[in-house]
PDB file with SEQRES, HELIX, SHEET and CRYST1 records, atoms N, CA, C and O in Angstrom:
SEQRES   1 A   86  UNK UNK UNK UNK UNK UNK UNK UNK UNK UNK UNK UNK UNK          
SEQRES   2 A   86  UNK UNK UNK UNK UNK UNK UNK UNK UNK UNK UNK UNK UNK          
SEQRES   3 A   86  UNK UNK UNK UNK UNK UNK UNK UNK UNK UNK UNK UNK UNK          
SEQRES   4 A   86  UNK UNK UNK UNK UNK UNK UNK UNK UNK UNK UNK UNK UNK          
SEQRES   5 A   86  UNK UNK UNK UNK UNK UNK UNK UNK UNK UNK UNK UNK UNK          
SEQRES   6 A   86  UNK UNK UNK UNK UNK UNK UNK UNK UNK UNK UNK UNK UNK          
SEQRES   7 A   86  UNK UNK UNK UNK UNK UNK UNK UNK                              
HELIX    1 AA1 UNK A    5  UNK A   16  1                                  12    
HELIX    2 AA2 UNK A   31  UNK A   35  1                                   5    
HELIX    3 AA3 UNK A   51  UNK A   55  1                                   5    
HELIX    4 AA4 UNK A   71  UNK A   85  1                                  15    
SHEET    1 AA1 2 UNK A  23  UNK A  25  0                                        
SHEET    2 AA1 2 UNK A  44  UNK A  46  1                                        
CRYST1    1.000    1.000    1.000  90.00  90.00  90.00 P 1           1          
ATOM      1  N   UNK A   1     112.288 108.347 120.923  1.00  0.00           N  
ATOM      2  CA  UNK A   1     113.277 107.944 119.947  1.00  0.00           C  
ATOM      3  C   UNK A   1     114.638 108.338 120.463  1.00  0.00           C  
ATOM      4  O   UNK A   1     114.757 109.554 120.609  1.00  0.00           O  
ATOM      5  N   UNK A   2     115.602 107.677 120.750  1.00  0.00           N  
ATOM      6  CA  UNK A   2     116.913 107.513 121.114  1.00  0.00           C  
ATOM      7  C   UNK A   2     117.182 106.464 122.330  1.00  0.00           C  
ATOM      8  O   UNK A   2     116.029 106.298 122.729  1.00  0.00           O  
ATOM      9  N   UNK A   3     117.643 106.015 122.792  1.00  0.00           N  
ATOM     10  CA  UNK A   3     118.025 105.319 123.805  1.00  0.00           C  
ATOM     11  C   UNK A   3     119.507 105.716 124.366  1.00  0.00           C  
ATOM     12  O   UNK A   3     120.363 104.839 124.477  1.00  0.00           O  
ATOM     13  N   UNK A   4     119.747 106.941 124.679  1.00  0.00           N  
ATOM     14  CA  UNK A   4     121.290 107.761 125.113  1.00  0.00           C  
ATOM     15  C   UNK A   4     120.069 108.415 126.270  1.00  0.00           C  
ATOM     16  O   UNK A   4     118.848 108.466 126.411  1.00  0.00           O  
ATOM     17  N   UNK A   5     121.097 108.769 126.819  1.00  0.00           N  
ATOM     18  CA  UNK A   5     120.638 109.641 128.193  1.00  0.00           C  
ATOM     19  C   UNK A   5     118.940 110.558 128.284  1.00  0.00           C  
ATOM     20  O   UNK A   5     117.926 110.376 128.958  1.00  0.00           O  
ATOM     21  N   UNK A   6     119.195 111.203 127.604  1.00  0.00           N  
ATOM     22  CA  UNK A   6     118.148 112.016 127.298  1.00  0.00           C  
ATOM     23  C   UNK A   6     116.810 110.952 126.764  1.00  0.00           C  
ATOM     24  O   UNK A   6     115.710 111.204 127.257  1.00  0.00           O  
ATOM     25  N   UNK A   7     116.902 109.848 125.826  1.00  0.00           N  
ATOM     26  CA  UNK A   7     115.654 109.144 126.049  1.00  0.00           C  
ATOM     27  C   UNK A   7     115.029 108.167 126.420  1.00  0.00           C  
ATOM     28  O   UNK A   7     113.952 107.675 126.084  1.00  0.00           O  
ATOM     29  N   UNK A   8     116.257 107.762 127.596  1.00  0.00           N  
ATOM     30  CA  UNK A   8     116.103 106.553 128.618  1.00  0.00           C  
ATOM     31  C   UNK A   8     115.822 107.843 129.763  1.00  0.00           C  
ATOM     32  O   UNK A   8     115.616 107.353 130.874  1.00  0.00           O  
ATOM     33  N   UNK A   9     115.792 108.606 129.767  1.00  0.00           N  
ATOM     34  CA  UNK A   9     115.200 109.536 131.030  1.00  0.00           C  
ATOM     35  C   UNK A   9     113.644 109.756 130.528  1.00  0.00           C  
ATOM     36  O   UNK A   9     112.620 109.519 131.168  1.00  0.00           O  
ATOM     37  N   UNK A  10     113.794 110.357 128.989  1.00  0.00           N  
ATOM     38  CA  UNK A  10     112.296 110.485 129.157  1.00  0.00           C  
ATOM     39  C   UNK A  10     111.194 109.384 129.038  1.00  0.00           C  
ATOM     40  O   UNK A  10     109.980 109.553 128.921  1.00  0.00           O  
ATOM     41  N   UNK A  11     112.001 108.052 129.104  1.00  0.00           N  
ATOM     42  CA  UNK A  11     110.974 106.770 128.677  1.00  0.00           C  
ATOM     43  C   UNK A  11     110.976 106.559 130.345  1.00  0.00           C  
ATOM     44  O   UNK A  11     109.908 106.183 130.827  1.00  0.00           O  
ATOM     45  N   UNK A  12     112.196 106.792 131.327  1.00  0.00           N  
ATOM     46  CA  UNK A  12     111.494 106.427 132.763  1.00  0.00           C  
ATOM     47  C   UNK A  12     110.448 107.345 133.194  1.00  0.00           C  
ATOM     48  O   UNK A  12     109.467 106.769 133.664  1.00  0.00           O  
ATOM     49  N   UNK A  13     110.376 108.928 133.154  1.00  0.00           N  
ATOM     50  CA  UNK A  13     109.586 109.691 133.158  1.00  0.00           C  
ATOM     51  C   UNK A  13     107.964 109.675 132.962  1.00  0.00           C  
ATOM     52  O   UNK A  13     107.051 109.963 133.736  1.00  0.00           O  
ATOM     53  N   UNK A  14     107.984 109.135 131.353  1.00  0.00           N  
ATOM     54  CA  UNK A  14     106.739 108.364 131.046  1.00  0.00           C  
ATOM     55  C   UNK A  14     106.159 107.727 131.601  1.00  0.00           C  
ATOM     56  O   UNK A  14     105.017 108.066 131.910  1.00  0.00           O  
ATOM     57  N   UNK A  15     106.730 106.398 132.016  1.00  0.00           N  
ATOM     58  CA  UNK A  15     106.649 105.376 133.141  1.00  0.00           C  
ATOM     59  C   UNK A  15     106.325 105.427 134.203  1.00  0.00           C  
ATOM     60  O   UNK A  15     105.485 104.727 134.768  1.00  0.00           O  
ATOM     61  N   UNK A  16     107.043 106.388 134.676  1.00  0.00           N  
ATOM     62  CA  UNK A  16     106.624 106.972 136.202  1.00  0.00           C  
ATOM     63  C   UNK A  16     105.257 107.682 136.248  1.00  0.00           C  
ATOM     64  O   UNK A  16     104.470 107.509 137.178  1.00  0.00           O  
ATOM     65  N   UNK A  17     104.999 108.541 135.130  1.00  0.00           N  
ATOM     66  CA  UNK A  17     103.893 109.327 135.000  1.00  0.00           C  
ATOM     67  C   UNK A  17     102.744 108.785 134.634  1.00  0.00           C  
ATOM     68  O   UNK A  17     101.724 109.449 134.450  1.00  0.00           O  
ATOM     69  N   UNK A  18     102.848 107.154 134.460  1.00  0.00           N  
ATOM     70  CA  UNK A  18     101.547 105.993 134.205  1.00  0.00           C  
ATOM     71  C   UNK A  18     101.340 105.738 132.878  1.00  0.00           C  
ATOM     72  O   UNK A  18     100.348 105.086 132.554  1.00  0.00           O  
ATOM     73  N   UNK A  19     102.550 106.373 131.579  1.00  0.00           N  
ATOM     74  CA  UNK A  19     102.068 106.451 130.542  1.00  0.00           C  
ATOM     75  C   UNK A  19     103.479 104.831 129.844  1.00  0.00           C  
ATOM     76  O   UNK A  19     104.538 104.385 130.286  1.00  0.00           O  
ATOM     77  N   UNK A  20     102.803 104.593 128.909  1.00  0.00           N  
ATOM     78  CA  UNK A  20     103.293 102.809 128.423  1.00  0.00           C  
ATOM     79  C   UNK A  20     104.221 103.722 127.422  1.00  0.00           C  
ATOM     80  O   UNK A  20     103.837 104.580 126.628  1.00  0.00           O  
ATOM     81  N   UNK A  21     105.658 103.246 127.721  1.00  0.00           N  
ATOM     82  CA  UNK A  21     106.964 103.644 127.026  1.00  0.00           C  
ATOM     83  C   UNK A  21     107.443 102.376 126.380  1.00  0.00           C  
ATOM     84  O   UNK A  21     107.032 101.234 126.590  1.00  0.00           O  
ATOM     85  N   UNK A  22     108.544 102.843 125.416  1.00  0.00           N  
ATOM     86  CA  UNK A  22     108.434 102.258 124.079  1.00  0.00           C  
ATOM     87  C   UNK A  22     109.940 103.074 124.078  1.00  0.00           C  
ATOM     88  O   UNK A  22     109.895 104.269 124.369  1.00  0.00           O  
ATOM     89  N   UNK A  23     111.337 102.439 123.746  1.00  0.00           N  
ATOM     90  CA  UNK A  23     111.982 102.736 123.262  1.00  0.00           C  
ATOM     91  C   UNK A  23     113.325 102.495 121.815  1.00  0.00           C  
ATOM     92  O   UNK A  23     114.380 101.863 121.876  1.00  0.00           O  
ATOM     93  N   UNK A  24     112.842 103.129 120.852  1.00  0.00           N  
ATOM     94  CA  UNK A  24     113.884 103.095 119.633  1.00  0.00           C  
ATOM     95  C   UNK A  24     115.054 103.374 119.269  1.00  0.00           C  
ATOM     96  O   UNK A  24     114.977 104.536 118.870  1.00  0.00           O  
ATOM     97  N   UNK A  25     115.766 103.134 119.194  1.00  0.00           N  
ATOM     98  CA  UNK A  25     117.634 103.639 118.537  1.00  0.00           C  
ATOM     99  C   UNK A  25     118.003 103.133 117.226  1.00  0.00           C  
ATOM    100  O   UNK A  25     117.887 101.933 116.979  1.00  0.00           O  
ATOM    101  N   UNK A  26     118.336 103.766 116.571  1.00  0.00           N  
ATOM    102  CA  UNK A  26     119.191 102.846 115.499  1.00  0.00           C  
ATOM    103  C   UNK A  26     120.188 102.173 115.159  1.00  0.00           C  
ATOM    104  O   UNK A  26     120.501 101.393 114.260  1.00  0.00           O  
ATOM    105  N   UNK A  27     120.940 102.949 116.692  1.00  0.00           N  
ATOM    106  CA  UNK A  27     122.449 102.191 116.947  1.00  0.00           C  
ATOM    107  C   UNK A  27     122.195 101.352 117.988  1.00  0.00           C  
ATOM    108  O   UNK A  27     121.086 101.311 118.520  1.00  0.00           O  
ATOM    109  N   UNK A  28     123.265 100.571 118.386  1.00  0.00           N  
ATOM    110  CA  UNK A  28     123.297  99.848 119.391  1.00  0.00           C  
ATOM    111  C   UNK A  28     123.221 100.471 120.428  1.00  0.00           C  
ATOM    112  O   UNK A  28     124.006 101.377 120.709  1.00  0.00           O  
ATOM    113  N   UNK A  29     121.986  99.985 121.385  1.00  0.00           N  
ATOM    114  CA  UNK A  29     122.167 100.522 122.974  1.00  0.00           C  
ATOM    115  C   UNK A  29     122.784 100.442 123.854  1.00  0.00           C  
ATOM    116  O   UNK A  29     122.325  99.547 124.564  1.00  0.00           O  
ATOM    117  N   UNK A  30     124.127 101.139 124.524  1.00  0.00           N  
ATOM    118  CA  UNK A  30     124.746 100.947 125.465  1.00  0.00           C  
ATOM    119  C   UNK A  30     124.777  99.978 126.882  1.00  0.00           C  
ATOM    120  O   UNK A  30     124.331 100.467 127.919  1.00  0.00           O  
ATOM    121  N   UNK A  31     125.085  99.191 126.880  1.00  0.00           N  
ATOM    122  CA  UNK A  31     124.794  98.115 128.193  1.00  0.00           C  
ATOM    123  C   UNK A  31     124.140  99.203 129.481  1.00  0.00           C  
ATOM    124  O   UNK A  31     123.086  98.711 129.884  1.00  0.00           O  
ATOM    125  N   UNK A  32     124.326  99.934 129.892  1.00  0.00           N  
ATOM    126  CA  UNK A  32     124.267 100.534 130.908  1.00  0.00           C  
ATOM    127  C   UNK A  32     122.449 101.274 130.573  1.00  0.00           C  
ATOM    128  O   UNK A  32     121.567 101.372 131.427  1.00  0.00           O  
ATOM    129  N   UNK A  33     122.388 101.522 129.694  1.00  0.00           N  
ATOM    130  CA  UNK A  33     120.963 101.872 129.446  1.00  0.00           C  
ATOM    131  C   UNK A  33     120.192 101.325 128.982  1.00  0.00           C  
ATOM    132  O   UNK A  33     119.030 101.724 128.907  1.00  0.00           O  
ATOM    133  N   UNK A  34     120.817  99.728 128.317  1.00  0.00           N  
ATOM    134  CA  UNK A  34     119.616  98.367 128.082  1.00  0.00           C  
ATOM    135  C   UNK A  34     119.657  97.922 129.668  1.00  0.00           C  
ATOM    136  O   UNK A  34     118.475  97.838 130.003  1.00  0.00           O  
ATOM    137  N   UNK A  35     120.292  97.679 130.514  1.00  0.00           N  
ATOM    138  CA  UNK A  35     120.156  97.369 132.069  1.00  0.00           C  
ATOM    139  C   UNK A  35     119.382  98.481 132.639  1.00  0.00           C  
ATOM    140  O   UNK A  35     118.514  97.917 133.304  1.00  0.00           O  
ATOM    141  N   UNK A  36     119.227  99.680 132.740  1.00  0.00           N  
ATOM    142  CA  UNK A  36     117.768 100.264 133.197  1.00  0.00           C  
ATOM    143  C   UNK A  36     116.956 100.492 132.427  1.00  0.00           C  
ATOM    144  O   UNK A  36     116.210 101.348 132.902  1.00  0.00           O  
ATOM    145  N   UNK A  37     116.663 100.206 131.473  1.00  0.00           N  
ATOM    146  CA  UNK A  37     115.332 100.073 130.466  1.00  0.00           C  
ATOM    147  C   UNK A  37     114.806  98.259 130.520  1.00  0.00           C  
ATOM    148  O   UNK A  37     113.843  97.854 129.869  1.00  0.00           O  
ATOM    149  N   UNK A  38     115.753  97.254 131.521  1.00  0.00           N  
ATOM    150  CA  UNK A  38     115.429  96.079 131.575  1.00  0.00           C  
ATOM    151  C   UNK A  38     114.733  96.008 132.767  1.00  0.00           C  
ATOM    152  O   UNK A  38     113.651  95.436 132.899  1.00  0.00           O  
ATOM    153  N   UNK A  39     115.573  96.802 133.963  1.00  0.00           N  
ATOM    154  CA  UNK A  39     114.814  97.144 135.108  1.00  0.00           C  
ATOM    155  C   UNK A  39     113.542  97.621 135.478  1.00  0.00           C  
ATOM    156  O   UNK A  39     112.853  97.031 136.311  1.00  0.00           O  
ATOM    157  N   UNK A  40     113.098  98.920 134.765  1.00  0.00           N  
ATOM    158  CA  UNK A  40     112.383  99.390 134.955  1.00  0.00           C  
ATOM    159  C   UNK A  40     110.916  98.503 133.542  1.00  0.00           C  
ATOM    160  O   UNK A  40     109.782  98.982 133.547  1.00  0.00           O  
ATOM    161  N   UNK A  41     111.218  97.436 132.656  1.00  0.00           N  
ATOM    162  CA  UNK A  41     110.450  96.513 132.336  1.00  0.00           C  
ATOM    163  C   UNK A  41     109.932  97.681 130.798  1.00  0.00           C  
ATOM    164  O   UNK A  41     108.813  97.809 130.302  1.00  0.00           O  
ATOM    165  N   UNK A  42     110.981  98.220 130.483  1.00  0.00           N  
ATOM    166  CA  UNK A  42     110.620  98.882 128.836  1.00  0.00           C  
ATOM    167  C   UNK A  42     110.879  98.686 128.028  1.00  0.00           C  
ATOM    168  O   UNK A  42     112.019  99.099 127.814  1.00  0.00           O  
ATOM    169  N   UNK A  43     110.405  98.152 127.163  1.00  0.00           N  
ATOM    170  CA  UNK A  43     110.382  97.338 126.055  1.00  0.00           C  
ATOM    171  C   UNK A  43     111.329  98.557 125.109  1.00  0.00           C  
ATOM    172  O   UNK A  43     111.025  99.738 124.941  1.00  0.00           O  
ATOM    173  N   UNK A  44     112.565  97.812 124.575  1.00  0.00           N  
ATOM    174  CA  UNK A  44     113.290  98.620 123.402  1.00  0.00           C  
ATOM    175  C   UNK A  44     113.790  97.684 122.228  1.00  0.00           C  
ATOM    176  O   UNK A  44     113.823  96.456 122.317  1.00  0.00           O  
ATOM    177  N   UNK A  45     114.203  98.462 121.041  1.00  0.00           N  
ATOM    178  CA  UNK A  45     114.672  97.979 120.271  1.00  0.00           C  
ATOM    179  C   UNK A  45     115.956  99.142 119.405  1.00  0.00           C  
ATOM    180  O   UNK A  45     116.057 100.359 119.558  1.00  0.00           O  
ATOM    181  N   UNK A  46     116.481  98.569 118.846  1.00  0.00           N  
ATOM    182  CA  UNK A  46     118.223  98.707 118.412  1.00  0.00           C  
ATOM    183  C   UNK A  46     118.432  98.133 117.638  1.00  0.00           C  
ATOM    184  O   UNK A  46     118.205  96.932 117.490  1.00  0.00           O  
ATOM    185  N   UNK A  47     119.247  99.352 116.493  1.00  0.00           N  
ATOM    186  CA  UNK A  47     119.530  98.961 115.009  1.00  0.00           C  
ATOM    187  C   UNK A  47     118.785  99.443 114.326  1.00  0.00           C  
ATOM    188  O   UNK A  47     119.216  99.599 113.183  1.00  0.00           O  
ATOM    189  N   UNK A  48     117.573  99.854 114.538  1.00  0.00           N  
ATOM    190  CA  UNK A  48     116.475  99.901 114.083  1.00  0.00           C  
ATOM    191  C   UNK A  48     115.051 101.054 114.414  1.00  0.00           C  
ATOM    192  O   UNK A  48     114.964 101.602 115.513  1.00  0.00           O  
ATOM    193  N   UNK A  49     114.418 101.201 113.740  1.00  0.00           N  
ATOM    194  CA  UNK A  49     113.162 101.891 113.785  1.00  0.00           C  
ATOM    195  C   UNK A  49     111.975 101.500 113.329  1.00  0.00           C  
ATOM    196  O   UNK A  49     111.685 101.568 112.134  1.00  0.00           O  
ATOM    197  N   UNK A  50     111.151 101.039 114.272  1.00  0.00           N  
ATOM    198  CA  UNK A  50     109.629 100.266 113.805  1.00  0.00           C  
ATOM    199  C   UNK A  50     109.295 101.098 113.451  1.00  0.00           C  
ATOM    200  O   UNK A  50     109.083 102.014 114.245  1.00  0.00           O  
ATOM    201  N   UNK A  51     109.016 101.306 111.882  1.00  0.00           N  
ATOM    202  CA  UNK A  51     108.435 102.319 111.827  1.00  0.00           C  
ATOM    203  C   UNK A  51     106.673 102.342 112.226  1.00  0.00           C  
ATOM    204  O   UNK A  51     106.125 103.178 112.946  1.00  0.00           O  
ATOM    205  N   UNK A  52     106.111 101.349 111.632  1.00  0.00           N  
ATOM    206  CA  UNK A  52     104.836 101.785 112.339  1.00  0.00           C  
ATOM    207  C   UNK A  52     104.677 101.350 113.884  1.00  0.00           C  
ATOM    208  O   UNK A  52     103.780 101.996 114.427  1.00  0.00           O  
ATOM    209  N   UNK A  53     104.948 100.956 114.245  1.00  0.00           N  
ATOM    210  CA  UNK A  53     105.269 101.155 116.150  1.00  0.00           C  
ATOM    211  C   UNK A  53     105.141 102.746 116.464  1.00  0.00           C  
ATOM    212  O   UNK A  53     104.288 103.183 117.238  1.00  0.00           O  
ATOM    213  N   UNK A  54     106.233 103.697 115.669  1.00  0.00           N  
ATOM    214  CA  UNK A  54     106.104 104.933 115.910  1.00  0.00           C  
ATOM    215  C   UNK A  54     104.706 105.765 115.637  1.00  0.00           C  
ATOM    216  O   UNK A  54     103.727 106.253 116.202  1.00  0.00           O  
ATOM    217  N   UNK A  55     105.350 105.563 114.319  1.00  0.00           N  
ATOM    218  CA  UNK A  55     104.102 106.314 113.563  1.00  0.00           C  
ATOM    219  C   UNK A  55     102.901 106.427 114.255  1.00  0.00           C  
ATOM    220  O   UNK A  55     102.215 107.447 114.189  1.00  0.00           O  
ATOM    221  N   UNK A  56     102.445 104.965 115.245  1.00  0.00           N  
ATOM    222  CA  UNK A  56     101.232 104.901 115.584  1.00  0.00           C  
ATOM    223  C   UNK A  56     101.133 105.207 117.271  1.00  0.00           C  
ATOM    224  O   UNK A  56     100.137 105.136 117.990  1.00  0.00           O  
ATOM    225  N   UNK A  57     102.570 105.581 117.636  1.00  0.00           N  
ATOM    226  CA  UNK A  57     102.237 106.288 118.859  1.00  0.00           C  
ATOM    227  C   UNK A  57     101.499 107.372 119.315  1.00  0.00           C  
ATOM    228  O   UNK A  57     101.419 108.288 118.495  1.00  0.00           O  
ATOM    229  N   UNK A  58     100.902 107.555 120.437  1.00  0.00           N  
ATOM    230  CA  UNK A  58      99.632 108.642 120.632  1.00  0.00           C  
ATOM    231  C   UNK A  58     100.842 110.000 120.976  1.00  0.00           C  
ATOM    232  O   UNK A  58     100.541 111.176 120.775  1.00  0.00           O  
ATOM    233  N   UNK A  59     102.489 109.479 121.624  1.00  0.00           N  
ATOM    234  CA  UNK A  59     103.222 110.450 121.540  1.00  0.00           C  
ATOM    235  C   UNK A  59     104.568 110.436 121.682  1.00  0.00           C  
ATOM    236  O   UNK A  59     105.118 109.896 122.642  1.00  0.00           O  
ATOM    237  N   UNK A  60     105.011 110.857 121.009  1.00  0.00           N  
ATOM    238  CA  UNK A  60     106.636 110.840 120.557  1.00  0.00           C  
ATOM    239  C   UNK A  60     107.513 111.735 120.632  1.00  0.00           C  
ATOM    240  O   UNK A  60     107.620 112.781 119.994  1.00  0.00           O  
ATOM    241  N   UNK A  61     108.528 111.037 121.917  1.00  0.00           N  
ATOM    242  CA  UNK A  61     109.981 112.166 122.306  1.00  0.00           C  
ATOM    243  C   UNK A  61     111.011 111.614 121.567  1.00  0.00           C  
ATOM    244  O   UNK A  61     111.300 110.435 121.364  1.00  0.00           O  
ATOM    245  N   UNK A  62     111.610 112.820 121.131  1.00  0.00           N  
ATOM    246  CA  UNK A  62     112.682 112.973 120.100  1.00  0.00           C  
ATOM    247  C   UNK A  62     113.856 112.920 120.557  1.00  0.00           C  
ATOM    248  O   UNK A  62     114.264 114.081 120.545  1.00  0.00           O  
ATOM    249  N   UNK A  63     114.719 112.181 120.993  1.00  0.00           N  
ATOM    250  CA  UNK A  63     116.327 112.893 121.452  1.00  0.00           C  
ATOM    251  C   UNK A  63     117.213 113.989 120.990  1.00  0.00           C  
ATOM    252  O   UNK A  63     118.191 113.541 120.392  1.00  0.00           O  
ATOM    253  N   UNK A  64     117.193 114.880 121.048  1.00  0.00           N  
ATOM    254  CA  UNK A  64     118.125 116.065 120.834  1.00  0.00           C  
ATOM    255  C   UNK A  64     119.238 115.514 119.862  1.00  0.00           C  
ATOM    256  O   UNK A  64     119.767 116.498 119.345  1.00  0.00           O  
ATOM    257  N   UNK A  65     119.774 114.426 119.429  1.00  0.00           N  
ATOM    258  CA  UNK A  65     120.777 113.880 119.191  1.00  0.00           C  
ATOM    259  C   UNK A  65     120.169 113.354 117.631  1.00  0.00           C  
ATOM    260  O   UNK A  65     120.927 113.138 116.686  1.00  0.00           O  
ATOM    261  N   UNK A  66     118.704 113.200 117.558  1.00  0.00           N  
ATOM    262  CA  UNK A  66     118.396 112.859 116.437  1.00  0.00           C  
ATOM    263  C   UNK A  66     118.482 114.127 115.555  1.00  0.00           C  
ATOM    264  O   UNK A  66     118.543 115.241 116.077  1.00  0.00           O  
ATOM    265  N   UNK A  67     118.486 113.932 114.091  1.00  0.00           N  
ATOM    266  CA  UNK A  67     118.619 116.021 113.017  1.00  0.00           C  
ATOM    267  C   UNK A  67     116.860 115.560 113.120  1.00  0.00           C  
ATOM    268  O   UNK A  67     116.190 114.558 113.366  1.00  0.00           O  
ATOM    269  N   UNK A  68     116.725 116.531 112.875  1.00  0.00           N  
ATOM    270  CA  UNK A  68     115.165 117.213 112.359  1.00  0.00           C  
ATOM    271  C   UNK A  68     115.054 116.622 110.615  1.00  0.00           C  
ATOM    272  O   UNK A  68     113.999 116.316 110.061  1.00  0.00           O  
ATOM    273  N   UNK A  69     116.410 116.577 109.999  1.00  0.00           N  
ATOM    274  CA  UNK A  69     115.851 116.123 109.085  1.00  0.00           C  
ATOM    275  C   UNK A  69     116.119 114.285 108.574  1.00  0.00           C  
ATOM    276  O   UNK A  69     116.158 113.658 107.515  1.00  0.00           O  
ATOM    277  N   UNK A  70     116.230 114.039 109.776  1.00  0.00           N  
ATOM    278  CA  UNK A  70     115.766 112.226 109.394  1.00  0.00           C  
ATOM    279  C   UNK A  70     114.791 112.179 108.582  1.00  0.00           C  
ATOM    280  O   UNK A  70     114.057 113.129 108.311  1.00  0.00           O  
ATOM    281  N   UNK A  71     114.713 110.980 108.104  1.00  0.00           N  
ATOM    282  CA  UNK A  71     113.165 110.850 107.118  1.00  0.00           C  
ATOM    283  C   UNK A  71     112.051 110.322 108.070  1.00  0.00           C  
ATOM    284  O   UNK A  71     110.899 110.669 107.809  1.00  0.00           O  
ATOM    285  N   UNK A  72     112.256 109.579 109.063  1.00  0.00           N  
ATOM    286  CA  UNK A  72     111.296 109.397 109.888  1.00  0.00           C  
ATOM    287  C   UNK A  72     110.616 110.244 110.903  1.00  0.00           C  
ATOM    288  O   UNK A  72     109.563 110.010 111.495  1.00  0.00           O  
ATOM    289  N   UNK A  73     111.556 111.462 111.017  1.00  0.00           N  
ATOM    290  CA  UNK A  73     111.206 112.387 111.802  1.00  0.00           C  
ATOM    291  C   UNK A  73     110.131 113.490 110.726  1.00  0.00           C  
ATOM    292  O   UNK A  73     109.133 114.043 111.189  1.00  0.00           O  
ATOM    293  N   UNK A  74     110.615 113.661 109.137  1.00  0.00           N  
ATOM    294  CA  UNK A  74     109.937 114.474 108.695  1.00  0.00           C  
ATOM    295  C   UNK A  74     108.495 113.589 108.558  1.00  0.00           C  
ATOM    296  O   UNK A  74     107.329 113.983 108.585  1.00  0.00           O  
ATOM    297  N   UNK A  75     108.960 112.471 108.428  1.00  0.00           N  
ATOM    298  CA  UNK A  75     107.033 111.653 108.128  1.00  0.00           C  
ATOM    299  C   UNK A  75     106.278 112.161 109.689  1.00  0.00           C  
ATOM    300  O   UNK A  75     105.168 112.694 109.722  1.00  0.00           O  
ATOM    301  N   UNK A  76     106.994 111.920 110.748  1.00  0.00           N  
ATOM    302  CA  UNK A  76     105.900 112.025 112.142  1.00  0.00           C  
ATOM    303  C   UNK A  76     105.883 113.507 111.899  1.00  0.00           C  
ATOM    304  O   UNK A  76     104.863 113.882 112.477  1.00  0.00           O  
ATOM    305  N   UNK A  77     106.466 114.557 111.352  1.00  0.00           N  
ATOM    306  CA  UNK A  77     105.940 115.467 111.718  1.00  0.00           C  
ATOM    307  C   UNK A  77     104.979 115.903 110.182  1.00  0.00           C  
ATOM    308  O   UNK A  77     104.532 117.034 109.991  1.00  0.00           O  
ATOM    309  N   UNK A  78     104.862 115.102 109.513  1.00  0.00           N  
ATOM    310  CA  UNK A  78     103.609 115.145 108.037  1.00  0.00           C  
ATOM    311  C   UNK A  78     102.558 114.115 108.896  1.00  0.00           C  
ATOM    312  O   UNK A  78     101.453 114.123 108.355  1.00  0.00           O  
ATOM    313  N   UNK A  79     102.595 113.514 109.709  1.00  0.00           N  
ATOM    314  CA  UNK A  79     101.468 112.646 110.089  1.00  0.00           C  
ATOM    315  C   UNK A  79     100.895 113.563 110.772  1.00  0.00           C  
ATOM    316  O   UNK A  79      99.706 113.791 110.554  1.00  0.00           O  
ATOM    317  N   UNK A  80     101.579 114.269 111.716  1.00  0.00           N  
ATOM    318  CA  UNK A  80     101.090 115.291 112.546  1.00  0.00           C  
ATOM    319  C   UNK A  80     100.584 116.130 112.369  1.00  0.00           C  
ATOM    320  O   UNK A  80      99.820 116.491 113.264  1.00  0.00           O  
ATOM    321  N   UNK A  81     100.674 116.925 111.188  1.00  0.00           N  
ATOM    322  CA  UNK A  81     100.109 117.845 110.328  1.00  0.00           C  
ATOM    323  C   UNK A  81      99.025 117.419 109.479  1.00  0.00           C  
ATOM    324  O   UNK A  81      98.038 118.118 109.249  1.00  0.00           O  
ATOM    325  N   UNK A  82      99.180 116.489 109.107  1.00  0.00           N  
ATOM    326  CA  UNK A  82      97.166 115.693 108.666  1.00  0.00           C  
ATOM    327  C   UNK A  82      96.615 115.651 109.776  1.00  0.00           C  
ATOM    328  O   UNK A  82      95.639 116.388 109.638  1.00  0.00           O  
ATOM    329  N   UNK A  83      96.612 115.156 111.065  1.00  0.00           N  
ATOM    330  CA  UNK A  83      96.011 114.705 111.915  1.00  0.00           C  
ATOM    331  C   UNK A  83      95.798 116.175 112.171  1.00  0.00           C  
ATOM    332  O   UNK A  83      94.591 116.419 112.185  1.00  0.00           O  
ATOM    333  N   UNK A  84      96.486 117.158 112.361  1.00  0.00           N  
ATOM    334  CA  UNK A  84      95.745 118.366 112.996  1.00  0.00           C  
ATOM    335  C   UNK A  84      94.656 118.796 111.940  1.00  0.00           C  
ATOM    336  O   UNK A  84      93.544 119.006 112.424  1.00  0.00           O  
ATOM    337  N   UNK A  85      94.748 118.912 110.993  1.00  0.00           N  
ATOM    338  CA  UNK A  85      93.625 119.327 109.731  1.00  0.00           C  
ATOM    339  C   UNK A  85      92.444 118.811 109.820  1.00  0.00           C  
ATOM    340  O   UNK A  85      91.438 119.502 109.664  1.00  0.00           O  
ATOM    341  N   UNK A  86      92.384 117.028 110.185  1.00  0.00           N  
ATOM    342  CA  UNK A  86      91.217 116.565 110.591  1.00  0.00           C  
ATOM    343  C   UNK A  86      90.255 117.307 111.276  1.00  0.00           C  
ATOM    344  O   UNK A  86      89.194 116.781 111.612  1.00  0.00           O  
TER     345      UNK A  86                                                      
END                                                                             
């Protein structure tokens, strides 16, 4: 979640590491980081938050830039907390 520096690094990271990246922003993405998230073939979106796209990821990096208390951030971390109880 972010598309600023910090989570266009960790979506190439992913990528590199064999794992299928996925990137969200709510603001508009900077030309310079929709051109290497086009390069490297990672699917993003801007303006916006799928939310179940997320929700149903097996794992989710946060940008430093997002608060802790978004509402989408407190749901993944209540999804996360059922799923560990299971």
């Amino acid at each position: 979640m972010g598309a600023g520096e910090s989570g266009v690094g960790a979506a190439l990271l992913a990528k590199a590491k064999g794992f299928e990246a996925f990137v969200s922003d709510m603001s508009a993405v900077k030309e310079n980081y929709k051109n290497i998230l086009l390069k490297h073939a990672i699917p993003f979106e801007e303006n916006k938050h799928t939310e179940e796209l997320i929700l149903n990821a097996d794992e989710i990096v946060k940008s430093p830039g997002i608060p802790d208390k978004a509402p989408l951030i407190k749901k993944i971390k209540e999804r996360a907390f059922l799923l560990f109880l299971k």
